[in-house]
KEDRENGU-276636 format. One record per atom (N, C-alpha, C, O, CB): atom name; x, y, z; residue in three letters. Coordinates in pm, whole numbers, plus 50000, padded with zeros to 5 digits. Glycine has a CB too. Layout:
<atoms>
ATOM   atome       x       y       z   residu
ATOM      CA       X       Y       Z      ALA
...
</atoms>
This chain:
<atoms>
ATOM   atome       x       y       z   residu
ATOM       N   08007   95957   33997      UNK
ATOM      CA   08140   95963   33938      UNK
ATOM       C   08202   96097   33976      UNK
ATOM       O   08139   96200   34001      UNK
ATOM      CB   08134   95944   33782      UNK
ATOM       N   08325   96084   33977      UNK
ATOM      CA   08413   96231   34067      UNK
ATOM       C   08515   96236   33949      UNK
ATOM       O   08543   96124   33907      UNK
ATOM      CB   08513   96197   34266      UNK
ATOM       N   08559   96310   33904      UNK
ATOM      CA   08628   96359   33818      UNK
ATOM       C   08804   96390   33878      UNK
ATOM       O   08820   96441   33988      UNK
ATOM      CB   08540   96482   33776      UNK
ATOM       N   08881   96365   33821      UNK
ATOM      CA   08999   96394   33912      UNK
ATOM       C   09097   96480   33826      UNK
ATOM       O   09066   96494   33708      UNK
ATOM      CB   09073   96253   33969      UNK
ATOM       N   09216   96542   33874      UNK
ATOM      CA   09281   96659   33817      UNK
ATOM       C   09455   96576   33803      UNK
ATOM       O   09470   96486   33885      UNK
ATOM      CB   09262   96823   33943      UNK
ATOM       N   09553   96597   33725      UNK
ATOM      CA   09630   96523   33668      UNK
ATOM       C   09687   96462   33797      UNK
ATOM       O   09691   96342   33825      UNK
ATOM      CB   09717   96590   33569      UNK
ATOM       N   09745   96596   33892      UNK
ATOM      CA   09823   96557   34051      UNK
ATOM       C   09786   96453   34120      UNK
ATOM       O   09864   96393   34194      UNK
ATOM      CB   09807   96657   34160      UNK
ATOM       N   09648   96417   34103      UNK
ATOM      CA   09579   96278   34180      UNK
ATOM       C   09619   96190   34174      UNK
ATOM       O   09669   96117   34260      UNK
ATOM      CB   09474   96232   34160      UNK
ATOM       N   09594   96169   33995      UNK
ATOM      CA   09686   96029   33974      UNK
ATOM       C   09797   96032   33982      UNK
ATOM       O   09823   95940   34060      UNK
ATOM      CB   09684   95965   33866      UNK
ATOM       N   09939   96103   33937      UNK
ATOM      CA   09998   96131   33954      UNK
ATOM       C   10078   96022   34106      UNK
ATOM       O   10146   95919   34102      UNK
ATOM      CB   09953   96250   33932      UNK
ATOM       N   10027   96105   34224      UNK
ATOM      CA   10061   96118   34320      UNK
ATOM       C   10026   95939   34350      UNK
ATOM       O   10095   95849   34398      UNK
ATOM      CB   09997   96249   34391      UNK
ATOM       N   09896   95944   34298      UNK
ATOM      CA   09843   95775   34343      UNK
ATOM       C   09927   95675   34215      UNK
ATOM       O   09862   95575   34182      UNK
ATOM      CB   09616   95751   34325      UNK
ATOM       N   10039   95691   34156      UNK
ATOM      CA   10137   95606   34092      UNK
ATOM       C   10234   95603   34102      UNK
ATOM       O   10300   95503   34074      UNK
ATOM      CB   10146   95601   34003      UNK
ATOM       N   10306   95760   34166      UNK
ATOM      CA   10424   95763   34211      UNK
ATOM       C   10454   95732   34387      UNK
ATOM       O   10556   95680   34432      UNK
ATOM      CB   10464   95895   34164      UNK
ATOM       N   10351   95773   34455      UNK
ATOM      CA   10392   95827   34566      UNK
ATOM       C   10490   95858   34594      UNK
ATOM       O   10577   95779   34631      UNK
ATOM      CB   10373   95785   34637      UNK
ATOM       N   10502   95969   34586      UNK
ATOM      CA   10641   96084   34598      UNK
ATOM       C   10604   96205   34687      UNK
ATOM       O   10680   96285   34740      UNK
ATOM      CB   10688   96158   34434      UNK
ATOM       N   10504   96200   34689      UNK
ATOM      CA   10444   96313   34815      UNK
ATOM       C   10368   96209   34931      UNK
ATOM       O   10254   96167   34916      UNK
ATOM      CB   10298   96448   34738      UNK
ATOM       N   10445   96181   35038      UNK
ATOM      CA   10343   96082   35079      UNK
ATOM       C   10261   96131   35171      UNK
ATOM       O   10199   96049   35240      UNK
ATOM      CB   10395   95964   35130      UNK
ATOM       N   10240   96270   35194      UNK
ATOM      CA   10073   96325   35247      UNK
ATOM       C   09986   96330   35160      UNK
ATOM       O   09872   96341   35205      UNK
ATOM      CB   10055   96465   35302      UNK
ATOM       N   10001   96326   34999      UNK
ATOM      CA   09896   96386   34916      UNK
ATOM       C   09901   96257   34873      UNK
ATOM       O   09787   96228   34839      UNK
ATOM      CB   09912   96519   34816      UNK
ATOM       N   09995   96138   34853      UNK
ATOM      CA   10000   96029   34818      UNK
ATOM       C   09878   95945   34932      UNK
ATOM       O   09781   95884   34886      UNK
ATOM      CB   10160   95990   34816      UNK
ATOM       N   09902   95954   35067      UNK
ATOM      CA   09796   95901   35135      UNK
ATOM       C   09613   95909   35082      UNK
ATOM       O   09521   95835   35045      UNK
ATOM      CB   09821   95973   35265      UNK
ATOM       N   09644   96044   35109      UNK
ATOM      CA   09519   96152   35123      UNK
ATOM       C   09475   96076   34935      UNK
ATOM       O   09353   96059   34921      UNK
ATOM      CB   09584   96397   35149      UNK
ATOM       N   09545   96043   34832      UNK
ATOM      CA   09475   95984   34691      UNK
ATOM       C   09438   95849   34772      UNK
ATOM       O   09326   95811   34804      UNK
ATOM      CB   09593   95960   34524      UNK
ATOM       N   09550   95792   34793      UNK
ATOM      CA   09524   95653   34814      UNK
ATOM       C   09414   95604   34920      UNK
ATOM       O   09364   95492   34935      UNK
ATOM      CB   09649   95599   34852      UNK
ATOM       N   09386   95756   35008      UNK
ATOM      CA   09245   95716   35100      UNK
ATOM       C   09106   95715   35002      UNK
ATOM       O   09009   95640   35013      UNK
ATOM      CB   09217   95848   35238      UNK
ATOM       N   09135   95848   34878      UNK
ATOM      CA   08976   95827   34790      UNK
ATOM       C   09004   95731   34758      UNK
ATOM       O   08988   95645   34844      UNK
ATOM      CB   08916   95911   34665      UNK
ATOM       N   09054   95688   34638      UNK
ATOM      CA   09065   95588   34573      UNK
ATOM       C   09057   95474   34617      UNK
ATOM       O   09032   95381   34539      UNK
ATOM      CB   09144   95593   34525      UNK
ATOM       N   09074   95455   34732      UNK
ATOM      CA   08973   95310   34828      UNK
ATOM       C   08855   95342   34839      UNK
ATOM       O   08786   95257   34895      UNK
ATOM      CB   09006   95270   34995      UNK
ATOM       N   08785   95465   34796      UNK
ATOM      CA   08633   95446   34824      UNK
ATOM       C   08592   95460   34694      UNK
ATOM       O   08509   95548   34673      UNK
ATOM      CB   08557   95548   34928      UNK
ATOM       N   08632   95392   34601      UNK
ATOM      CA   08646   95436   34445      UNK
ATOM       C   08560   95297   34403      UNK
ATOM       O   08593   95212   34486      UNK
ATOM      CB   08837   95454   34371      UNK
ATOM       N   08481   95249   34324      UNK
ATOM      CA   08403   95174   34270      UNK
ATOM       C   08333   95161   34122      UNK
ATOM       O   08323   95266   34057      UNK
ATOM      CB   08337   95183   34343      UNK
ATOM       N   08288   95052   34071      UNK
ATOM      CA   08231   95053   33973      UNK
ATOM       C   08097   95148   33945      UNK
ATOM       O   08053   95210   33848      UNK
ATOM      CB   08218   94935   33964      UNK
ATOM       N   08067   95130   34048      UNK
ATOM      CA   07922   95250   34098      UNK
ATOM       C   07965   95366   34110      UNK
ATOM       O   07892   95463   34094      UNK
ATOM      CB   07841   95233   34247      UNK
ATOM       N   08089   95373   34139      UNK
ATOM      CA   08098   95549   34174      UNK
ATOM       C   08264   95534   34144      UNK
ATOM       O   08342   95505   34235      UNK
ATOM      CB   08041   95621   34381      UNK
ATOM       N   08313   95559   33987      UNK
ATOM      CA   08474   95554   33978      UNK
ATOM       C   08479   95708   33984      UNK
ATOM       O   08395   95797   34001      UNK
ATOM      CB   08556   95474   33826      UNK
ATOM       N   08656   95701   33954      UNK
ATOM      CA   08695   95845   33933      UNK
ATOM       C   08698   95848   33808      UNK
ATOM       O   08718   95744   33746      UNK
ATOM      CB   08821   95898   33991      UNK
ATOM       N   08674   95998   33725      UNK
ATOM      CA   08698   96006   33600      UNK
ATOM       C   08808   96075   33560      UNK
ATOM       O   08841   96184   33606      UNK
ATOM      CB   08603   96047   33547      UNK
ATOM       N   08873   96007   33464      UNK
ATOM      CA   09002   96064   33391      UNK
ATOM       C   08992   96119   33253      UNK
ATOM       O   08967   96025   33178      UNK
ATOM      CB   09103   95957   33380      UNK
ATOM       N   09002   96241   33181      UNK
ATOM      CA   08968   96311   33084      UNK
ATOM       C   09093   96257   32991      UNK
ATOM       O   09178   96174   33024      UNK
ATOM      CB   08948   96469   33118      UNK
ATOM       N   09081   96326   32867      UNK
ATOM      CA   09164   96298   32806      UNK
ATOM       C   09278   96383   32791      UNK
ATOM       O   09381   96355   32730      UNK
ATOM      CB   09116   96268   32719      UNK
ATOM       N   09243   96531   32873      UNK
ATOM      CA   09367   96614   32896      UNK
ATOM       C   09466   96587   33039      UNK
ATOM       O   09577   96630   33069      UNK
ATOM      CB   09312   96766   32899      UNK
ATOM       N   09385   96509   33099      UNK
ATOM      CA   09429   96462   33210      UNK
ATOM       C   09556   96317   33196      UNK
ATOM       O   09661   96299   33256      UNK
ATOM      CB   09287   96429   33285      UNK
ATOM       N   09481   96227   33081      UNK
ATOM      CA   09571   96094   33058      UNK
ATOM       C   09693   96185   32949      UNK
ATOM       O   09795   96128   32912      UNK
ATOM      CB   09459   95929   32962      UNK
ATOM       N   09666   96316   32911      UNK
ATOM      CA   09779   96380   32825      UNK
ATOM       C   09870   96462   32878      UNK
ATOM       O   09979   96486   32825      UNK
ATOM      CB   09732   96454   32728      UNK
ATOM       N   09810   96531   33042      UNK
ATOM      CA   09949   96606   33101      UNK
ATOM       C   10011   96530   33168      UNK
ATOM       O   10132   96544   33185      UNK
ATOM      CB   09940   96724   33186      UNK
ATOM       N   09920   96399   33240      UNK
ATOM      CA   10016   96294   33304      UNK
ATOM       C   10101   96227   33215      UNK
ATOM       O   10212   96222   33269      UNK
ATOM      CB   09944   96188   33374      UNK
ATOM       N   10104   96168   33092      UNK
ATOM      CA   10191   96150   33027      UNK
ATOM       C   10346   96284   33022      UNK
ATOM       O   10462   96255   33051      UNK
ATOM      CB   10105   96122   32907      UNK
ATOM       N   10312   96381   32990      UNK
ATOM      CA   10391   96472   32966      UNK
ATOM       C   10481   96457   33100      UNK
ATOM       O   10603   96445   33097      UNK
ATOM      CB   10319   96606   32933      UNK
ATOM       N   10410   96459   33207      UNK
ATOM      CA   10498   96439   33351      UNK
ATOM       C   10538   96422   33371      UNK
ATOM       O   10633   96484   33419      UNK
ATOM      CB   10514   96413   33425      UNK
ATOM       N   10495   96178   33354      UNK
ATOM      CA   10597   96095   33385      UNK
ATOM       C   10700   96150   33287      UNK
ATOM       O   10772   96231   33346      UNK
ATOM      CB   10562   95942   33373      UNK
ATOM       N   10721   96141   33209      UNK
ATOM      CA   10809   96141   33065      UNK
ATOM       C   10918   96269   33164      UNK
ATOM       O   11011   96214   33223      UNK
ATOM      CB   10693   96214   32863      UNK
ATOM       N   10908   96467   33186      UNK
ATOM      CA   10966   96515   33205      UNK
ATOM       C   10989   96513   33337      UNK
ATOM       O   11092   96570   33376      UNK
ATOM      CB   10950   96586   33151      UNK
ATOM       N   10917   96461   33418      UNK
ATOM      CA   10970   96475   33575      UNK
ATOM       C   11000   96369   33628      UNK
ATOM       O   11058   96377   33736      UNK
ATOM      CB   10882   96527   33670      UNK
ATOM       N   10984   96288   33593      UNK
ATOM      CA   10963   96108   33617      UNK
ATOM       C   11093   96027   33515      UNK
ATOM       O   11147   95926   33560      UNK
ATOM      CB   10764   96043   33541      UNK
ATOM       N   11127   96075   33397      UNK
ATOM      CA   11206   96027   33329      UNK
ATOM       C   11123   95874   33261      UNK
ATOM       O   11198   95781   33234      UNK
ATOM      CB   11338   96017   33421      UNK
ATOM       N   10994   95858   33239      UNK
ATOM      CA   10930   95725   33217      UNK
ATOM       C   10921   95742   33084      UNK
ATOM       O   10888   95848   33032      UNK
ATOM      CB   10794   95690   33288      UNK
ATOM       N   10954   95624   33015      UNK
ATOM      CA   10905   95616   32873      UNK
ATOM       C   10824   95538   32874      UNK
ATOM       O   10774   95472   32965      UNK
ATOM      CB   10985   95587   32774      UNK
ATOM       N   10797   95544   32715      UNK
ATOM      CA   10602   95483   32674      UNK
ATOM       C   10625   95435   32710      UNK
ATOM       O   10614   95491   32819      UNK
ATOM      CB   10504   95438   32568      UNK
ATOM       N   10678   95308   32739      UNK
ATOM      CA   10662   95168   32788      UNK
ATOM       C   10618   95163   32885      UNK
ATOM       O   10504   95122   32903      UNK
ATOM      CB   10754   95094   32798      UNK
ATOM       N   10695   95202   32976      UNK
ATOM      CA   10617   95218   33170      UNK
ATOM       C   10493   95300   33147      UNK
ATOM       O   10400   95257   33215      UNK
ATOM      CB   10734   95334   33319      UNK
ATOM       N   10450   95442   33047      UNK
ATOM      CA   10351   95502   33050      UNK
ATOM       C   10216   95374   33034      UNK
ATOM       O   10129   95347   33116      UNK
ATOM      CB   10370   95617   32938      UNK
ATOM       N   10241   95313   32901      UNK
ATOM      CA   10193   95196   32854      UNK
ATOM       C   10140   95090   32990      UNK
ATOM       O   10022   95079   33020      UNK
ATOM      CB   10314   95134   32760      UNK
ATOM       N   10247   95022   33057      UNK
ATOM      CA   10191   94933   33172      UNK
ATOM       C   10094   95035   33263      UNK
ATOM       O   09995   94987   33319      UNK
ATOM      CB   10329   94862   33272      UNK
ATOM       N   10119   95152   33274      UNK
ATOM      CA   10075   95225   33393      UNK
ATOM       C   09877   95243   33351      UNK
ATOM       O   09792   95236   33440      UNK
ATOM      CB   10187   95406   33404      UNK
ATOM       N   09852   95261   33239      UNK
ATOM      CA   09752   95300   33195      UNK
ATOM       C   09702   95143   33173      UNK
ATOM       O   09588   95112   33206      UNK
ATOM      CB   09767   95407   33079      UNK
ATOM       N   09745   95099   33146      UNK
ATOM      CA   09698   94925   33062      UNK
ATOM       C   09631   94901   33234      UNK
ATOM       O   09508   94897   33244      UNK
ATOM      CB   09893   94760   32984      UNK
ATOM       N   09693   94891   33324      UNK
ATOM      CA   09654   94871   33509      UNK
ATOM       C   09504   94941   33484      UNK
ATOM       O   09400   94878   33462      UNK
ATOM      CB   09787   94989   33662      UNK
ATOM       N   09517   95084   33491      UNK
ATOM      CA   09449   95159   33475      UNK
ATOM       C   09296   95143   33432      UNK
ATOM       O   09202   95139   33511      UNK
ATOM      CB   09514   95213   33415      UNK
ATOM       N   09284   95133   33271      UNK
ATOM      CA   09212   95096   33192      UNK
ATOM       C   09132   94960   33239      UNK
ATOM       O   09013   94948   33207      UNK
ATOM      CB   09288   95091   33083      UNK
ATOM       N   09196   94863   33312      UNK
ATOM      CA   09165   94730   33330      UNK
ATOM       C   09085   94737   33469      UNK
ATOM       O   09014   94640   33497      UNK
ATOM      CB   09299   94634   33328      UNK
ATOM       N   09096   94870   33576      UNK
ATOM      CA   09032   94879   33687      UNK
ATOM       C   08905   94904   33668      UNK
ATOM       O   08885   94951   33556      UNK
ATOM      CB   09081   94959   33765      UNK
ATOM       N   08777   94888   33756      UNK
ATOM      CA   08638   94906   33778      UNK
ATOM       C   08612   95044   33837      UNK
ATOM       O   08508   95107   33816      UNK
ATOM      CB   08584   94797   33868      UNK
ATOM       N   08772   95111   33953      UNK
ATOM      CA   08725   95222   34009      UNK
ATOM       C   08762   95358   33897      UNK
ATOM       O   08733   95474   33924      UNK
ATOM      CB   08794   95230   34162      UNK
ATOM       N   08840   95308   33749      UNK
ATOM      CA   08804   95422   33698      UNK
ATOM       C   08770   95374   33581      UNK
ATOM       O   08779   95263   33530      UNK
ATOM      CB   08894   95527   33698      UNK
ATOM       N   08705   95533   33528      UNK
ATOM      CA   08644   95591   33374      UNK
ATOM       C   08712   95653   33331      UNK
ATOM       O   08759   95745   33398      UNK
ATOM      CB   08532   95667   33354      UNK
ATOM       N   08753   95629   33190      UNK
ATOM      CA   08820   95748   33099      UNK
ATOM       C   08724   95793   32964      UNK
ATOM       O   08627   95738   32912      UNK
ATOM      CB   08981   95688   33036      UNK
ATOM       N   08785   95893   32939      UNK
ATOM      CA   08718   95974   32834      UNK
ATOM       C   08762   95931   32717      UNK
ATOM       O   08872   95980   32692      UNK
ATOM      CB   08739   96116   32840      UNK
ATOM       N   08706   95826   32596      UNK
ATOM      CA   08730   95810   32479      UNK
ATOM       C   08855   95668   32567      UNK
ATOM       O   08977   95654   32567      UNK
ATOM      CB   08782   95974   32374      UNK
ATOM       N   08743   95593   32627      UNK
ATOM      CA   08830   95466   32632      UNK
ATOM       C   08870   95380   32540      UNK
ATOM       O   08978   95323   32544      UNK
ATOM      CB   08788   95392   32698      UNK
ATOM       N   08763   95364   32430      UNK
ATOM      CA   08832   95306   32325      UNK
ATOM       C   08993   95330   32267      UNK
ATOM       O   09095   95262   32259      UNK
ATOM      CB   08750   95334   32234      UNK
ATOM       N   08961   95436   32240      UNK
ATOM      CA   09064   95483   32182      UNK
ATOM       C   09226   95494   32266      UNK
ATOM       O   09338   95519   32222      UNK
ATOM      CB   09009   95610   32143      UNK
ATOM       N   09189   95472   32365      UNK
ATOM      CA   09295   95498   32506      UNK
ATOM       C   09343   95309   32531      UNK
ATOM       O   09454   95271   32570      UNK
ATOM      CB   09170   95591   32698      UNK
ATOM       N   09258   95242   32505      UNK
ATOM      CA   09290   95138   32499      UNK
ATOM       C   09345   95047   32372      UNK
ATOM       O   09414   94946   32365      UNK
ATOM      CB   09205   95106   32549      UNK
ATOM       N   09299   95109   32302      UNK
ATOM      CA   09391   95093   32100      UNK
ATOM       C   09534   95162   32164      UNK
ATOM       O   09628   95085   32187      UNK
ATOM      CB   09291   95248   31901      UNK
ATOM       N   09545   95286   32188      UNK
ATOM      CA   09646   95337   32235      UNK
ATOM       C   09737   95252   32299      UNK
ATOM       O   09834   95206   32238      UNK
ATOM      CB   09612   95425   32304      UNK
ATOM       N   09708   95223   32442      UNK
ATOM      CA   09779   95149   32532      UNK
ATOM       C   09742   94990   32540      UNK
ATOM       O   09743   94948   32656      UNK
ATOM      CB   09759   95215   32662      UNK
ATOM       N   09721   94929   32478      UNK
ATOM      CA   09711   94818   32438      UNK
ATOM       C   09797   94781   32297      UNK
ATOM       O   09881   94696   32267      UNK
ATOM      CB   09578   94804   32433      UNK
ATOM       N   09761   94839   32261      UNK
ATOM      CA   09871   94806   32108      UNK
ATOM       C   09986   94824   32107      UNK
ATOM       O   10041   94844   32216      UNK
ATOM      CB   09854   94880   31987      UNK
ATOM       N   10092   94823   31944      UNK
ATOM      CA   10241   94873   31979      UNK
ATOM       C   10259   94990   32070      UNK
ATOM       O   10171   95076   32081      UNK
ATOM      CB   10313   94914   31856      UNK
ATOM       N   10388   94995   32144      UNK
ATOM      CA   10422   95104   32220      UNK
ATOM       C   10404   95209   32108      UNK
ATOM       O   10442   95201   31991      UNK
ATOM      CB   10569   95096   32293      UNK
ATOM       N   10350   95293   32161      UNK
ATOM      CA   10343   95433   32076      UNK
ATOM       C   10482   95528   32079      UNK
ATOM       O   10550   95528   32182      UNK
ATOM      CB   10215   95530   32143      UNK
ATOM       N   10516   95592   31985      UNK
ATOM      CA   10596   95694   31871      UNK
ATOM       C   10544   95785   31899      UNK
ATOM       O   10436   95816   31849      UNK
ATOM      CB   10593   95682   31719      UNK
ATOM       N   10636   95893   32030      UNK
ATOM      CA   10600   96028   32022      UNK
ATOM       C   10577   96078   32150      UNK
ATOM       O   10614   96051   32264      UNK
ATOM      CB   10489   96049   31942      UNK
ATOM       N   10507   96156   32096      UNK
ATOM      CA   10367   96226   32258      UNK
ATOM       C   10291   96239   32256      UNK
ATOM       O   10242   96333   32192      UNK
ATOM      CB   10341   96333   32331      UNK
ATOM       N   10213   96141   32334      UNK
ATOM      CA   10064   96132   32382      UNK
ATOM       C   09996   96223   32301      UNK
ATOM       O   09915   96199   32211      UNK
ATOM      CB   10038   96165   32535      UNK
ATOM       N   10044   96351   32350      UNK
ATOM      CA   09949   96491   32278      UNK
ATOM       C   09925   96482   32132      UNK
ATOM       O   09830   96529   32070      UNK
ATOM      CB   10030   96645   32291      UNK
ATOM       N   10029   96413   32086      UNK
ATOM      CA   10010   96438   31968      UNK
ATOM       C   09910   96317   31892      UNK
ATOM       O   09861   96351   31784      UNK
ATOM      CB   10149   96456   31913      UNK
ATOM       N   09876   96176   31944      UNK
ATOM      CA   09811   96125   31935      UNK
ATOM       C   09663   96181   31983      UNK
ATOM       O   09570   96175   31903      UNK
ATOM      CB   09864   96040   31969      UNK
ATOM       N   09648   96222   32084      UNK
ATOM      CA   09514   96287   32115      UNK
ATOM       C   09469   96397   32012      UNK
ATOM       O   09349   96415   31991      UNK
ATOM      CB   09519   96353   32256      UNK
ATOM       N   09563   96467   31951      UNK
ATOM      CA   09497   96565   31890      UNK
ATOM       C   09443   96579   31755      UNK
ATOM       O   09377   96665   31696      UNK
ATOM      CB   09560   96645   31903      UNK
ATOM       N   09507   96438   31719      UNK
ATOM      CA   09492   96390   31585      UNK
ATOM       C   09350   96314   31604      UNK
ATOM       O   09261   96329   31521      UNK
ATOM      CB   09624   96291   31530      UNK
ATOM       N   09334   96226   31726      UNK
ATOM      CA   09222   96153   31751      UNK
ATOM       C   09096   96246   31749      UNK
ATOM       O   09003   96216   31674      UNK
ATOM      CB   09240   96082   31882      UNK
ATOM       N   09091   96361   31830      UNK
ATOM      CA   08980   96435   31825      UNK
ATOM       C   08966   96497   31733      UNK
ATOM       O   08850   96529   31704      UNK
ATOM      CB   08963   96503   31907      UNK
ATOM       N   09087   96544   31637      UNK
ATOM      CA   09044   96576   31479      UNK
ATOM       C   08934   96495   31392      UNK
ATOM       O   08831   96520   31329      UNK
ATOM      CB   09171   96558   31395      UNK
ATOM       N   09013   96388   31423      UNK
ATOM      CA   08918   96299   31350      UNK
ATOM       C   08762   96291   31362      UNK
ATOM       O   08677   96297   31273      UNK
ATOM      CB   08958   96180   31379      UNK
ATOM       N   08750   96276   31495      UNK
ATOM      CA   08620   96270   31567      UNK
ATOM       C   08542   96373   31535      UNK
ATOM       O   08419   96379   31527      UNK
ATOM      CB   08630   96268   31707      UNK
ATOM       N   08637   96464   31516      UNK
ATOM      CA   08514   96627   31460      UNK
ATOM       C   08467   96612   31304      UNK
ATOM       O   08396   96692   31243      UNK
ATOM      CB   08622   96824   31457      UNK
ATOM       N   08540   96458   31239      UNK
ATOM      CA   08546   96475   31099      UNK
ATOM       C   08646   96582   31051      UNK
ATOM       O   08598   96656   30965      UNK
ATOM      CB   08414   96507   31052      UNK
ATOM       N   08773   96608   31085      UNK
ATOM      CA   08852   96651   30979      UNK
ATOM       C   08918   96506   30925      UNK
ATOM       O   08913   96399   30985      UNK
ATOM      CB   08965   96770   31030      UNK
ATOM       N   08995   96539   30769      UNK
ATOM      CA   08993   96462   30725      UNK
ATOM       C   09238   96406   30697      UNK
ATOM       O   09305   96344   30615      UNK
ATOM      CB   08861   96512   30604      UNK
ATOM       N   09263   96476   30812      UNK
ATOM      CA   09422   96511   30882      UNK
ATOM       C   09448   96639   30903      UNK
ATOM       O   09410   96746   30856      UNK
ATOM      CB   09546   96472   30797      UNK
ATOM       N   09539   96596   31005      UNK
ATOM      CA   09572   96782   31097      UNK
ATOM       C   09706   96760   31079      UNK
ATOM       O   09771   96656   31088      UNK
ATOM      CB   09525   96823   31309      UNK
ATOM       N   09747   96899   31046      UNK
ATOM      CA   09812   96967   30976      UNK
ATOM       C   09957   96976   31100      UNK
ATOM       O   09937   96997   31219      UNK
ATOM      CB   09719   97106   30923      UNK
ATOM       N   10089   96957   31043      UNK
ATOM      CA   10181   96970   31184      UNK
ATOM       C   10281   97030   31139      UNK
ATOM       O   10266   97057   31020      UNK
ATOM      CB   10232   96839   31264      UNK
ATOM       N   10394   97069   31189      UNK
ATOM      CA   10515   97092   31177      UNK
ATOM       C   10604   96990   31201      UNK
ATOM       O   10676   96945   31112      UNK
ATOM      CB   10540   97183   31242      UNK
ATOM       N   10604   96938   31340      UNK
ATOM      CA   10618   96816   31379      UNK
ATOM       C   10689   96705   31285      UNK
ATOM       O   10595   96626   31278      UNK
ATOM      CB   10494   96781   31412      UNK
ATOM       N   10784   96650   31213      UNK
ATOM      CA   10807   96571   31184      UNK
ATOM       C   10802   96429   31213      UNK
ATOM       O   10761   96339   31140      UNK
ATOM      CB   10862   96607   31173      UNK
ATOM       N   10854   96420   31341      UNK
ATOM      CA   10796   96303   31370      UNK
ATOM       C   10690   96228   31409      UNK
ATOM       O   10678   96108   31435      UNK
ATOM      CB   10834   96282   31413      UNK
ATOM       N   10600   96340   31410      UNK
ATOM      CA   10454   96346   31471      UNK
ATOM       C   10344   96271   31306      UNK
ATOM       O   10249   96193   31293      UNK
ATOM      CB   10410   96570   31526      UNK
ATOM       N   10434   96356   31213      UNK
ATOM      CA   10359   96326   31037      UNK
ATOM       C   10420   96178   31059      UNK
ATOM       O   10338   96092   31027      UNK
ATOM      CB   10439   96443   30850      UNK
ATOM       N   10513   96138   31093      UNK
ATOM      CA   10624   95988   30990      UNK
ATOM       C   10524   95881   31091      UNK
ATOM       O   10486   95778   31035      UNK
ATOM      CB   10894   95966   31033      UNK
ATOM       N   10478   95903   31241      UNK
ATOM      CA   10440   95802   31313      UNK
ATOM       C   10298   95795   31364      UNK
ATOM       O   10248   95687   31398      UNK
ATOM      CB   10522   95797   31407      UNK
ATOM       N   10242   95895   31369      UNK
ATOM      CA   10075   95930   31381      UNK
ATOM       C   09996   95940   31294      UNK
ATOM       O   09993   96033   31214      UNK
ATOM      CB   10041   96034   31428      UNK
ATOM       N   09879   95793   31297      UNK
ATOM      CA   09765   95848   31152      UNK
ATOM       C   09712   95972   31161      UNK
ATOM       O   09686   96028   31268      UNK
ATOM      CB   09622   95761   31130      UNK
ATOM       N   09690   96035   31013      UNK
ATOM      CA   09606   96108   30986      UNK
ATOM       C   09669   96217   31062      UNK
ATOM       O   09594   96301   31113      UNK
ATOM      CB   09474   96063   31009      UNK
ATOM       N   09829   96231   31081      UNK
ATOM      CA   09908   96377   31106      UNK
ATOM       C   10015   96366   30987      UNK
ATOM       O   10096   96278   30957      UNK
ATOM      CB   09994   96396   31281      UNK
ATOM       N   09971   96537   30910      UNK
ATOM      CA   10069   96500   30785      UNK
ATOM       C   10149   96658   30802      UNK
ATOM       O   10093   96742   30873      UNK
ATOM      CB   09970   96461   30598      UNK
ATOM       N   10282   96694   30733      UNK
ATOM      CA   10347   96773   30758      UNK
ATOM       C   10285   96888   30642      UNK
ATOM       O   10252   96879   30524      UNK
ATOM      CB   10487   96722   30763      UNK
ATOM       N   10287   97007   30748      UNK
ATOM      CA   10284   97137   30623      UNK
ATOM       C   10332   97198   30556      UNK
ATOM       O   10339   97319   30582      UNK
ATOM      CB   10262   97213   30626      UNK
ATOM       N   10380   97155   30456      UNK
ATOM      CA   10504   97198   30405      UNK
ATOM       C   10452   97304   30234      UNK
ATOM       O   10539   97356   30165      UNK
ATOM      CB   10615   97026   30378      UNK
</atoms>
């Protein structure tokens, strides 16, 4: 398994660079169930941030893009469950980040993380406002 950095995918969904767009799309043909690429969970969180500010994509397209994703053999993600509750279910409310950070709260056993965030408390479990 090879681990990959946000620009990879990136590049292998947009192709918008089409030398670095090739150069993904050449690994990623040698990409397999035996040997995928791995996608972290800070990785499925700055690519979100991306499409969204450089890309102009909302959840929805984020949503189909990962649902593809998730459903392939040549990759692994980190805390797939949860990435697939994510992008499988209603379109999600918000930013990514802010779902991830609540998720790994949890996972450490806290019992809600604490935000400023308003809309982050009204639409994310277990994110409540500090007031």
């Amino acid at each position: 398994m090879i681990g990959i950095d946000t620009n990879i995918l990136v590049r292998h969904l947009t192709r918008d660079d089409p030398q670095q767009s090739d150069v993904a799309e050449r690994f990623f043909r040698t990409r397999s169930s035996s040997d995928p690429a791995f996608v972290s969970l800070v990785v499925v969180t700055e690519f979100c941030w991306v499409m969204k500010k450089s890309y102009a994509y909302r959840n929805a397209q984020i949503c189909v893009s990962f649902q593809q994703l998730l459903r392939s053999d040549e990759f692994r993600f980190e805390d797939d469950d949860f990435l697939t509750t994510l992008f499988f279910g209603p379109v999600f409310r918000g930013d990514i980040a802010d779902y991830v950070i609540a998720h790994i709260a949890n996972k450490k056993g806290c019992t809600k993380t604490l935000t400023f965030d308003q809309a982050a408390a009204k639409n994310i479990p277990g994110m409540e406002l500090l007031a």
